[in-house]
Structure formats: C-alpha cells, structure tokens
PDB file of N, CA, C, O and CB in Angstrom:
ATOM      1  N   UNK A   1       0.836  -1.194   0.000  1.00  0.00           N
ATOM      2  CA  UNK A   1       0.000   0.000   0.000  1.00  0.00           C
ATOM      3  C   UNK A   1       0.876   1.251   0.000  1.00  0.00           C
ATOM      4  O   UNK A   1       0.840   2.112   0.879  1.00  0.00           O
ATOM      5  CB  UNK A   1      -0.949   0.002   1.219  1.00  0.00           C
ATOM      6  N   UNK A   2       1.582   1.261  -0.959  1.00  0.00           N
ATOM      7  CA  UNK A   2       2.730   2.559  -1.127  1.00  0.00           C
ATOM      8  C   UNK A   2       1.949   3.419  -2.460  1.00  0.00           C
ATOM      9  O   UNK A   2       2.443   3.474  -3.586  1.00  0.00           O
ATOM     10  CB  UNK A   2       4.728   1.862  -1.669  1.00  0.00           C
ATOM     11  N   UNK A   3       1.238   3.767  -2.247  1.00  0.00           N
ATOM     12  CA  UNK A   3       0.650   4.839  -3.385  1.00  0.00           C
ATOM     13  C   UNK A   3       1.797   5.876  -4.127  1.00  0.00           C
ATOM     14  O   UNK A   3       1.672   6.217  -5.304  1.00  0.00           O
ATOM     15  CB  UNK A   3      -0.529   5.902  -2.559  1.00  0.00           C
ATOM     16  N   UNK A   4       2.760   6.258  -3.393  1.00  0.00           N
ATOM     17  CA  UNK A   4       3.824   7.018  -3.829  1.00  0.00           C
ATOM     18  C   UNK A   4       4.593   6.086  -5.312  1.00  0.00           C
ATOM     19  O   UNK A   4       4.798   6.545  -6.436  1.00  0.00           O
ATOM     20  CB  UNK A   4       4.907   7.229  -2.356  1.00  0.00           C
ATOM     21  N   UNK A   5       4.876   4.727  -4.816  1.00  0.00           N
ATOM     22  CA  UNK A   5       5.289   3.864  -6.019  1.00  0.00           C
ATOM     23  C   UNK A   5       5.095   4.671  -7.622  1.00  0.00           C
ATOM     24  O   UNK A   5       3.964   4.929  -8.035  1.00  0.00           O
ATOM     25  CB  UNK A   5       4.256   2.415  -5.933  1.00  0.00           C
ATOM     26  N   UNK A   6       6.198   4.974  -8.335  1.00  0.00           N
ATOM     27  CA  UNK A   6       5.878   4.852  -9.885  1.00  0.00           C
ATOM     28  C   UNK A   6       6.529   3.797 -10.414  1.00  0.00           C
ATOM     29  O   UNK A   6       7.455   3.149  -9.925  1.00  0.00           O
ATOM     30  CB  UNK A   6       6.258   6.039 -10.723  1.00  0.00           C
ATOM     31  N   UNK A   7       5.791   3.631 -11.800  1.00  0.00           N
ATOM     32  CA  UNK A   7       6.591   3.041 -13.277  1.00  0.00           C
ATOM     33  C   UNK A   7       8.016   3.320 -13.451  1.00  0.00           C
ATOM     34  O   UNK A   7       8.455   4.337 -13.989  1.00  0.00           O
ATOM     35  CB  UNK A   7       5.974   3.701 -14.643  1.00  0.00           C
ATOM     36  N   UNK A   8       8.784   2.275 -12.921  1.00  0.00           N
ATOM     37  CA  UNK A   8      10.545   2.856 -14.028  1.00  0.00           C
ATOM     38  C   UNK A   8      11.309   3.147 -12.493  1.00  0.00           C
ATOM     39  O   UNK A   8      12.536   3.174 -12.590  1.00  0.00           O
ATOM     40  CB  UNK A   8      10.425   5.096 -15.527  1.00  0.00           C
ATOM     41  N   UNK A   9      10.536   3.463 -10.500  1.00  0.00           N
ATOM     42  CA  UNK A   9      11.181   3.716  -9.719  1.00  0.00           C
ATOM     43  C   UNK A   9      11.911   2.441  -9.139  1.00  0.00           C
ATOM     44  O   UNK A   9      11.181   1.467  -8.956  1.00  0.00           O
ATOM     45  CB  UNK A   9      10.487   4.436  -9.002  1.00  0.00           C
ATOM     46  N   UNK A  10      13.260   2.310  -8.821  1.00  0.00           N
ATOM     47  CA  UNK A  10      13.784   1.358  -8.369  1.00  0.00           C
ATOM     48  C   UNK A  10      14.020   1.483  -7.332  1.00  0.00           C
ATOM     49  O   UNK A  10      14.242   2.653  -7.020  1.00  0.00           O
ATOM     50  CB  UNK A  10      14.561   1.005  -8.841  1.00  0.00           C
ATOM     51  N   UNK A  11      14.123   0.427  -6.187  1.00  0.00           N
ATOM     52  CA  UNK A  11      13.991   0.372  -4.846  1.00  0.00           C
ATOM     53  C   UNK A  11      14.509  -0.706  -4.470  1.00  0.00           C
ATOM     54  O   UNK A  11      15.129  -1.387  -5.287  1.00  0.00           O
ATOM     55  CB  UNK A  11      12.805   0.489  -4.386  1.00  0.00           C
ATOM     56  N   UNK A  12      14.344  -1.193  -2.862  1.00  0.00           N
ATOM     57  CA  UNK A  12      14.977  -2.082  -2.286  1.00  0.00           C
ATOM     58  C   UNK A  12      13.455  -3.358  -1.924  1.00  0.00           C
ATOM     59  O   UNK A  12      12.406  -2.844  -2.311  1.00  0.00           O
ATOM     60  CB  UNK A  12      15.920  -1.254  -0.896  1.00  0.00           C
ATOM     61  N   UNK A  13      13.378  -3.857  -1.707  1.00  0.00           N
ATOM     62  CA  UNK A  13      12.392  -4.948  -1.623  1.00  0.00           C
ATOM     63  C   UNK A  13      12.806  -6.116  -1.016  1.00  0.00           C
ATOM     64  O   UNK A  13      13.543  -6.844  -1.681  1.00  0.00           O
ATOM     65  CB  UNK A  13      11.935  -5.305  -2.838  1.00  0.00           C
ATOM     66  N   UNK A  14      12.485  -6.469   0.139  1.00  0.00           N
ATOM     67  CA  UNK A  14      12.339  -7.365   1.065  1.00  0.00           C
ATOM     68  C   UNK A  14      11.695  -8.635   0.570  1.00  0.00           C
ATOM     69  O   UNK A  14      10.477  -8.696   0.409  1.00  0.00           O
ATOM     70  CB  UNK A  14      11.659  -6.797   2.086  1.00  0.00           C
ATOM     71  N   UNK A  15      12.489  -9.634   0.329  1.00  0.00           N
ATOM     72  CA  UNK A  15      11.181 -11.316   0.036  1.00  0.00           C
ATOM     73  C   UNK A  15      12.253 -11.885   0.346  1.00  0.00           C
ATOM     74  O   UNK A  15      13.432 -11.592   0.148  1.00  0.00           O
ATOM     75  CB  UNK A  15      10.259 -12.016  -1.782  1.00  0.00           C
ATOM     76  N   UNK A  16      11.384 -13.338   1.216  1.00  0.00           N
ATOM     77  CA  UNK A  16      12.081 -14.519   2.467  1.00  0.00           C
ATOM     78  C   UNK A  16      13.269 -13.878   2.675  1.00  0.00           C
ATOM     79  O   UNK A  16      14.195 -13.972   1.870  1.00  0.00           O
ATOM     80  CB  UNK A  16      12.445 -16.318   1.986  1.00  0.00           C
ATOM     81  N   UNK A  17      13.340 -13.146   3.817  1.00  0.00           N
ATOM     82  CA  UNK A  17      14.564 -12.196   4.372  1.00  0.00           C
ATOM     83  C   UNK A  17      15.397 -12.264   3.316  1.00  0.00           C
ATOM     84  O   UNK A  17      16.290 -13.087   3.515  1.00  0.00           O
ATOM     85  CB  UNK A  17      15.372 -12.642   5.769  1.00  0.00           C
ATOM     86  N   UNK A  18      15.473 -11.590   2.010  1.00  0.00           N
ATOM     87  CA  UNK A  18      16.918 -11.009   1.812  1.00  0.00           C
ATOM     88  C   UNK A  18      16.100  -9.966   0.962  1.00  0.00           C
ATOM     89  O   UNK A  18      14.911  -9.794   0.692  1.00  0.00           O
ATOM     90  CB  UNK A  18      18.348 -12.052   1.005  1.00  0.00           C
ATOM     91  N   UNK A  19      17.106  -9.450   0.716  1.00  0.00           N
ATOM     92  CA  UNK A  19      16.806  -7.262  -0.049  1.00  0.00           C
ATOM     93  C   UNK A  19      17.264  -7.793  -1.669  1.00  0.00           C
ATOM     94  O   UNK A  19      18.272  -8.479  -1.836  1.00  0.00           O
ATOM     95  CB  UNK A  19      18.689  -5.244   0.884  1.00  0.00           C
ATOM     96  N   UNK A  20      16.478  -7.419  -2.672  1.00  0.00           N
ATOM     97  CA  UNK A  20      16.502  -6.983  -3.825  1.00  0.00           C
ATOM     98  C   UNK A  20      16.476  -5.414  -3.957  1.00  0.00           C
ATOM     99  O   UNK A  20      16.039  -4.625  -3.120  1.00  0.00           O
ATOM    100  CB  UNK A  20      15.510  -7.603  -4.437  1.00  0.00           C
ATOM    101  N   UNK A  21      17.144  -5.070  -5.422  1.00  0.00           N
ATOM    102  CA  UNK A  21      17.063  -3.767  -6.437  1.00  0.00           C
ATOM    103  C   UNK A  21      15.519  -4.414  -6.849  1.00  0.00           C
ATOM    104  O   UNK A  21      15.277  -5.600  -6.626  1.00  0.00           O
ATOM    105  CB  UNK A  21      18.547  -3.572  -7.994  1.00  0.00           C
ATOM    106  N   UNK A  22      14.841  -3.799  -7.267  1.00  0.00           N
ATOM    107  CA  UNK A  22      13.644  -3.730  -8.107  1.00  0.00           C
ATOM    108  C   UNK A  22      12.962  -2.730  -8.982  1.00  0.00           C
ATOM    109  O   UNK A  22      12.916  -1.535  -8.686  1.00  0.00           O
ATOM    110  CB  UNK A  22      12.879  -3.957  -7.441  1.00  0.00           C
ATOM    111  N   UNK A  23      12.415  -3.252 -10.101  1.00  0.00           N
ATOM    112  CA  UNK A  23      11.998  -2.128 -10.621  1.00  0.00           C
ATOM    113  C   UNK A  23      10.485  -2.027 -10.777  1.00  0.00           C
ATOM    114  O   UNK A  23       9.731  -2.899 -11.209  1.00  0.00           O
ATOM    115  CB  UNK A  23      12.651  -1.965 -11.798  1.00  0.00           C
ATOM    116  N   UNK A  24      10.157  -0.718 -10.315  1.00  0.00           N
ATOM    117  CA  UNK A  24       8.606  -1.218 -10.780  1.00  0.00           C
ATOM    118  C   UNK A  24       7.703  -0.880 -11.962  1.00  0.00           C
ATOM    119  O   UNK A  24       7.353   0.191 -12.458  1.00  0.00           O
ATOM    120  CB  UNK A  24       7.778  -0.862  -9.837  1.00  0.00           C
ATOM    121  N   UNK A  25       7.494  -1.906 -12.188  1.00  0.00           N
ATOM    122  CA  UNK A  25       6.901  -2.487 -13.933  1.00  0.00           C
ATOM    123  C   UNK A  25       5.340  -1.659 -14.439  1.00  0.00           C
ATOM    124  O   UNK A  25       5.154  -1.170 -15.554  1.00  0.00           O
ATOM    125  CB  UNK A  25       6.394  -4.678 -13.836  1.00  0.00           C
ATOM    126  N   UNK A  26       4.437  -1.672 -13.404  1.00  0.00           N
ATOM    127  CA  UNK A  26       3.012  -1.886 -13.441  1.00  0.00           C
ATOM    128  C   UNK A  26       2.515  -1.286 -11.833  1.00  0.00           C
ATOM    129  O   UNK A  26       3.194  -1.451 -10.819  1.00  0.00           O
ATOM    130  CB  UNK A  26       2.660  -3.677 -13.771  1.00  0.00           C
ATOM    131  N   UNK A  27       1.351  -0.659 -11.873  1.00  0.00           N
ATOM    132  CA  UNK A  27       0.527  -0.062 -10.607  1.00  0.00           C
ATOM    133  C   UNK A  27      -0.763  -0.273 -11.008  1.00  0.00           C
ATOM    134  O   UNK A  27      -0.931   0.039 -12.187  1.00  0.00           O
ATOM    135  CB  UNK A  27       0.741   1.536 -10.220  1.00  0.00           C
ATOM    136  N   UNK A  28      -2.082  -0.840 -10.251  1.00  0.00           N
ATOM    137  CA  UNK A  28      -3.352  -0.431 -10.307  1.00  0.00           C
ATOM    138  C   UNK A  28      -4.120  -0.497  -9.170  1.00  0.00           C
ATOM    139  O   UNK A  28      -4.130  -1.561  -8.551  1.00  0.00           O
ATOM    140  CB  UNK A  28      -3.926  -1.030 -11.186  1.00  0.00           C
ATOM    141  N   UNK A  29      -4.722   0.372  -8.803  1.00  0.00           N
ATOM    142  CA  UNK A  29      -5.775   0.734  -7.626  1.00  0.00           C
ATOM    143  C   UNK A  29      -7.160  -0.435  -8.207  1.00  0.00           C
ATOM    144  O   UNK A  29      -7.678  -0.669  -9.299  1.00  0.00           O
ATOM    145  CB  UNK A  29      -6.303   2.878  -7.651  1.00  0.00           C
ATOM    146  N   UNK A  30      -7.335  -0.903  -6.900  1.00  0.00           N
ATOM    147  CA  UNK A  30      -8.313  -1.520  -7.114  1.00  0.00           C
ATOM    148  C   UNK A  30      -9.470  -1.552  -5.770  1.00  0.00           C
ATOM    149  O   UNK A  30      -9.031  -2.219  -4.834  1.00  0.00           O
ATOM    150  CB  UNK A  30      -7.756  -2.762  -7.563  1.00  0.00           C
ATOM    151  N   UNK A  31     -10.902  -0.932  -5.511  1.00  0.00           N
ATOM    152  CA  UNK A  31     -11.308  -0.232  -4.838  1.00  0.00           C
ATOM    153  C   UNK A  31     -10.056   0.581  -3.820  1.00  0.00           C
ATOM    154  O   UNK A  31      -9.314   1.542  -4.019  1.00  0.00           O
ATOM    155  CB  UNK A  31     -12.311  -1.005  -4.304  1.00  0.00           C
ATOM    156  N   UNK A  32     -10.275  -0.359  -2.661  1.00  0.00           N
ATOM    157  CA  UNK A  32      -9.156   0.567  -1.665  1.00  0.00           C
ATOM    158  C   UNK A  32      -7.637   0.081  -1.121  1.00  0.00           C
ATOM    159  O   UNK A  32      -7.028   0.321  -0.078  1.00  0.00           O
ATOM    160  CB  UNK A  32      -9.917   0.829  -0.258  1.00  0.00           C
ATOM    161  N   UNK A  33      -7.246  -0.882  -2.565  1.00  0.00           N
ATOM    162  CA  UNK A  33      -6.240  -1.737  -2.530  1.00  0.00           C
ATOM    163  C   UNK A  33      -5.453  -1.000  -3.502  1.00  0.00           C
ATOM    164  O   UNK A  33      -6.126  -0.271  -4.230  1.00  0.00           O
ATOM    165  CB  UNK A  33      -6.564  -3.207  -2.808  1.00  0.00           C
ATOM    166  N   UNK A  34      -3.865  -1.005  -3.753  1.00  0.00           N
ATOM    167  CA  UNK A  34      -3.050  -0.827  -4.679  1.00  0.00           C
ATOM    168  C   UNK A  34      -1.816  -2.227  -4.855  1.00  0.00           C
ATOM    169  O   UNK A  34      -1.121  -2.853  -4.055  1.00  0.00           O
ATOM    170  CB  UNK A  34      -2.481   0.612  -4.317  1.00  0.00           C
ATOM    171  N   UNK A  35      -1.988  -2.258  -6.082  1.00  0.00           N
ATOM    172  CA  UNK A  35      -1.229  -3.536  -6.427  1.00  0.00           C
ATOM    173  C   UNK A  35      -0.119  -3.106  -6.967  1.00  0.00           C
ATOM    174  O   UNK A  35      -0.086  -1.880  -7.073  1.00  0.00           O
ATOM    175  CB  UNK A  35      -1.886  -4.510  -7.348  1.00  0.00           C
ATOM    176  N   UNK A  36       1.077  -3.833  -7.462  1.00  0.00           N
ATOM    177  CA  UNK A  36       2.160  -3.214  -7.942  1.00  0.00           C
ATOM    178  C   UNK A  36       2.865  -4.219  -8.501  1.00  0.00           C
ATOM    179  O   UNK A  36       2.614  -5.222  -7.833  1.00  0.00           O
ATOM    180  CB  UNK A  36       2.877  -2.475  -7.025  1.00  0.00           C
ATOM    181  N   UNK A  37       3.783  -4.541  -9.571  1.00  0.00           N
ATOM    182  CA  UNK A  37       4.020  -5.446 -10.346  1.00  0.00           C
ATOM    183  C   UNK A  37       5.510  -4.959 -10.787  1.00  0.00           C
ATOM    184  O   UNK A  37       5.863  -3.968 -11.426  1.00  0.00           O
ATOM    185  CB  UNK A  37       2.896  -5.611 -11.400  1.00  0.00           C
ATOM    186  N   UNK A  38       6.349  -6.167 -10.132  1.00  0.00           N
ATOM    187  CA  UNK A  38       7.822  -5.061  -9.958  1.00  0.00           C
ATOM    188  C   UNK A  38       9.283  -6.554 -10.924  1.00  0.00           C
ATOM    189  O   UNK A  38       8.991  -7.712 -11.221  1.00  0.00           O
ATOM    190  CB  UNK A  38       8.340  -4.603  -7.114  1.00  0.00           C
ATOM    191  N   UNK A  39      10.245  -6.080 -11.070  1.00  0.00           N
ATOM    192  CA  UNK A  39      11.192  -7.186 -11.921  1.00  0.00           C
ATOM    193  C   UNK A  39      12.356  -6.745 -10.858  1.00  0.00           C
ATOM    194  O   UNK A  39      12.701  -5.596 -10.584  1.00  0.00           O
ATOM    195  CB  UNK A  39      11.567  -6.888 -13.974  1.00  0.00           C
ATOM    196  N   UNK A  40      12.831  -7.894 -10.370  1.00  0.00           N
ATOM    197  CA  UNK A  40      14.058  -8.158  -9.866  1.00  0.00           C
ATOM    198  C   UNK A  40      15.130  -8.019 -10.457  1.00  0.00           C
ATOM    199  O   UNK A  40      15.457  -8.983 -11.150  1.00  0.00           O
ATOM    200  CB  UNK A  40      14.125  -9.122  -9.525  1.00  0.00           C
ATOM    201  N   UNK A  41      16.072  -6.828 -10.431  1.00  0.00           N
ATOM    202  CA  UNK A  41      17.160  -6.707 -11.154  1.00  0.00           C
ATOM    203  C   UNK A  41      18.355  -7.145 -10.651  1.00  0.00           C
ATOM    204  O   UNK A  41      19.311  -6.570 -11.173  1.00  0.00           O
ATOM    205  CB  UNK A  41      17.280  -5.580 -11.474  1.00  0.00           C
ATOM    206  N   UNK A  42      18.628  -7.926  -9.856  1.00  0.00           N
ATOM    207  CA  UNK A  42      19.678  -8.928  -9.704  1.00  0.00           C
ATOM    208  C   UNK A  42      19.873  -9.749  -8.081  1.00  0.00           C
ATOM    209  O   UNK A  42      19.079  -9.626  -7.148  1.00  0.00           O
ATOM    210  CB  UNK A  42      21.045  -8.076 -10.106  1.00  0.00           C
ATOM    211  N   UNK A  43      20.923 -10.443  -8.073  1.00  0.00           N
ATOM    212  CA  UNK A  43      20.942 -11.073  -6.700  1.00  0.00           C
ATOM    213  C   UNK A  43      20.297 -10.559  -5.257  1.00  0.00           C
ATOM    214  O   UNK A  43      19.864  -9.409  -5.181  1.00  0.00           O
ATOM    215  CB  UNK A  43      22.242 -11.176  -6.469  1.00  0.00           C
ATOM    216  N   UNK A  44      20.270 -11.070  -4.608  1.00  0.00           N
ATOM    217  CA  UNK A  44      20.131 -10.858  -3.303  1.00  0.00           C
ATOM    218  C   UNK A  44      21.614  -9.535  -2.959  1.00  0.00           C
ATOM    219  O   UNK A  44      22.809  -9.465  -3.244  1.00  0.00           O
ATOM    220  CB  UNK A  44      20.215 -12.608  -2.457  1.00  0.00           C
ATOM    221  N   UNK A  45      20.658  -8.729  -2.244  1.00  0.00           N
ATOM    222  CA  UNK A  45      21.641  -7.653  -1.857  1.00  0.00           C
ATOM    223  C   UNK A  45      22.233  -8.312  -0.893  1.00  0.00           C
ATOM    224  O   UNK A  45      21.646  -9.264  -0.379  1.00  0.00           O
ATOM    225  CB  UNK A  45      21.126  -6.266  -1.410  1.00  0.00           C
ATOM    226  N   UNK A  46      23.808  -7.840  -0.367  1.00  0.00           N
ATOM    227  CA  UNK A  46      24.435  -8.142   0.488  1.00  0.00           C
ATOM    228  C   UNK A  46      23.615  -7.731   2.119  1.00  0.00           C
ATOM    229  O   UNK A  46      22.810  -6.840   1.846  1.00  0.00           O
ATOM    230  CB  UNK A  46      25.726  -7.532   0.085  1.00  0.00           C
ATOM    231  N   UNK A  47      23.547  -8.011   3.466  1.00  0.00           N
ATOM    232  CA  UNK A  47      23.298  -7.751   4.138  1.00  0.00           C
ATOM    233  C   UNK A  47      23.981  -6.474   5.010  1.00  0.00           C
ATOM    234  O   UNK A  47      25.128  -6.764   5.348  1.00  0.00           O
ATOM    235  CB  UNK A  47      23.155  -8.688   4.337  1.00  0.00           C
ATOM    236  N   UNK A  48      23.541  -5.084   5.471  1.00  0.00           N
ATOM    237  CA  UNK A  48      24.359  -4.263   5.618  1.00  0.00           C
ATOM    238  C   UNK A  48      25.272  -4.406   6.563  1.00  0.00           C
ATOM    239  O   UNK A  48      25.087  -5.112   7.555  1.00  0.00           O
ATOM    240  CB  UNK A  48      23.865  -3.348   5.695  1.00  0.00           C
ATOM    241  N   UNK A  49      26.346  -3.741   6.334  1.00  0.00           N
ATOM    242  CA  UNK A  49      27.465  -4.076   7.384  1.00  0.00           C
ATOM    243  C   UNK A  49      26.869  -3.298   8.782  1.00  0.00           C
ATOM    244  O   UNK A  49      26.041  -2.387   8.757  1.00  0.00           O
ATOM    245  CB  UNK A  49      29.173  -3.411   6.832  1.00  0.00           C
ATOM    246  N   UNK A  50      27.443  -3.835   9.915  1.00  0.00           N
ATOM    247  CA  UNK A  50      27.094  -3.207  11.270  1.00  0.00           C
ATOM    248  C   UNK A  50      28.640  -2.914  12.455  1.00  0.00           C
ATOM    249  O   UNK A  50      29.510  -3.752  12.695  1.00  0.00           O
ATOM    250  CB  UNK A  50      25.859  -4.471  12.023  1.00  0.00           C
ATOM    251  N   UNK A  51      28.579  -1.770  12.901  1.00  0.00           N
ATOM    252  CA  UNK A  51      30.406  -1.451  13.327  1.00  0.00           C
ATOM    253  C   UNK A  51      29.836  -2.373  14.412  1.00  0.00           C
ATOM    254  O   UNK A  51      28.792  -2.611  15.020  1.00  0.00           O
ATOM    255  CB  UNK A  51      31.322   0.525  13.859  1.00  0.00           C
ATOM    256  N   UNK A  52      31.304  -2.812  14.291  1.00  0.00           N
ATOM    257  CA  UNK A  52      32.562  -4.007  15.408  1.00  0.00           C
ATOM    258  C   UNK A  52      32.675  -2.765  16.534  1.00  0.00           C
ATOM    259  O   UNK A  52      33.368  -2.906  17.541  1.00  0.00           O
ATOM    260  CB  UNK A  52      34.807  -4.606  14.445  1.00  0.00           C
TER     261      UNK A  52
END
C-alpha cells in the first residue's frame, strides 16, 4: 500500500529475508487496494554491514 510507487522507480524490496534492487513495472488501484508489479534486477543484496 505505497501509493507514492511509480513506473521505471527502483527500490529495495524485502522477500524470504533477503533485499533486492527492483523495478517497478506496473501499478493499479483496485477499490481501496493498490497492487504493484515489480522485476528483480539482480541477486540478493548483500546484508548491511554493522560497526565491530
């Protein structure tokens, strides 16, 4: 439910704990739902580093 989402914005995306780049493909409102239809542009992001 990110209404802000456009066509062509790339982002970070969370699926079974690990972070993707993504792009998003497709948006449609449907009554008081928004759907979004996005392409994985490569591996699993690394996990961020945290200071020692």
């Amino acid at each position: 439910m990110y209404p802000a989402l456009t066509s062509g914005q790339v982002i970070r995306c969370r699926l079974d704990e690990a972070e993707f780049l993504v792009r998003v493909v497709w948006n449609r409102i449907l009554e008081e739902e928004m759907e979004s239809g996005f392409l994985i542009l490569d591996n699993p992001l690394p996990p961020p580093k945290t200071p020692d």
